[in-house]
Every structure is written in C-alpha cells, then in structure tokens.
C-alpha positions in Angstrom: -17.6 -6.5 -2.5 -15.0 -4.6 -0.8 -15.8 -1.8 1.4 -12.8 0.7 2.1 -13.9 1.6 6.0 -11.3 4.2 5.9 -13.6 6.6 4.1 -15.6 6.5 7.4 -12.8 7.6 9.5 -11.8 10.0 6.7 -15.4 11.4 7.0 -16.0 11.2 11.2 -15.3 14.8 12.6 -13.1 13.5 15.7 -10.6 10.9 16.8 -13.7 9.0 18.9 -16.5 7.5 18.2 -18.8 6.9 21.2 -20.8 4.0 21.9 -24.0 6.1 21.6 -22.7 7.7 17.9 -21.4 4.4 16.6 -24.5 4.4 14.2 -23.9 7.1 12.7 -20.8 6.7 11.9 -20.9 3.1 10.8 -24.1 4.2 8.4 -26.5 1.8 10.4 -24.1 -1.9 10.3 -23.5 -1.3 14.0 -25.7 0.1 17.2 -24.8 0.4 20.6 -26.4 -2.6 22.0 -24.3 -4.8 19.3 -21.1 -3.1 20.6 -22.0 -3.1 24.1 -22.5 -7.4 23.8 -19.3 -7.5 22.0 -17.3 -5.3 24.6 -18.9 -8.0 27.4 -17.7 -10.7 25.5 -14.3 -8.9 25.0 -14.8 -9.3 21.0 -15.4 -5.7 20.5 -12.4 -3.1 19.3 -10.8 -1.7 21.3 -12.3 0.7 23.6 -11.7 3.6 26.5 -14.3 5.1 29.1 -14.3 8.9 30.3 -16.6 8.6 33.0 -19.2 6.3 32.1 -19.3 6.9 28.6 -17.6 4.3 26.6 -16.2 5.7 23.4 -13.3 3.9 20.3 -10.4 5.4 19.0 -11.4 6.2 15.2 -8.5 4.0 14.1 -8.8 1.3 16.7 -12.3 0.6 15.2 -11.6 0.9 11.5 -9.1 -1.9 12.0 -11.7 -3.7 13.8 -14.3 -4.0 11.1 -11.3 -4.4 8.8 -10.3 -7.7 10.1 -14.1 -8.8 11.0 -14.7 -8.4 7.3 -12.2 -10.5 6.3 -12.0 -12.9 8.4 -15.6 -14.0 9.2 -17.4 -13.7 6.2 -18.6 -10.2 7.3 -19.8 -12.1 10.9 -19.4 -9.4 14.0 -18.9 -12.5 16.5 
C-alpha cells in the first residue's frame, strides 16, 4: 500500500512540526520518544532547536518517512 505523506504536510497548520506534536501529525506511526532515539542515533530527519524545544521542517520530515518507507520495508531504523 502506498501512503502519499504529503497529504500530512498539506493538512499540518505550519511549516514545523515539534517533537512534542509529531503524533499528531503523523496520526499515531511516530511519538516523541521514537524521534528522540532516532535524533541520538543521527537516523532521524532532519531537525532544528529554538531553545530547547526540538522541532522538523514540514518538508524535511515528509521526505523522511518518504524514503524510510521505501527503502526499509516501512522499518524506522
């Protein structure tokens, strides 16, 4: 099945995403704490902090899943 991520950017109200609104905008397939391992691991999309909250450019991490989809079977790491 293929899932056009796109319509999630289409459908966010701003250019970020942060860290702590990543569920909600990926519908539940990512939380915090799984982007948060991946950014430690430097396998997370790319990412930018104001402060200390860590937030992803909308199209940064529709890319992202894009290519994780493909390319591991769906697999985050």
């Amino acid at each position: 099945m293929d899932f056009d991520f796109g319509k999630l950017a289409r459908n966010w109200h701003s250019p970020i995403v942060s860290r702590t609104e990543i569920g909600k905008f990926s519908g539940g397939l990512l939380t915090p704490r799984t982007l948060a391992n991946l950014d430690s691991l430097n396998a997370g999309p790319p990412r930018g902090n104001c402060g200390r909250k860590v937030f992803y450019p909308v199209d940064e991490l529709v890319k992202w899943l894009e290519e994780k989809a493909k390319s591991g079977g769906g697999k985050l790491l």
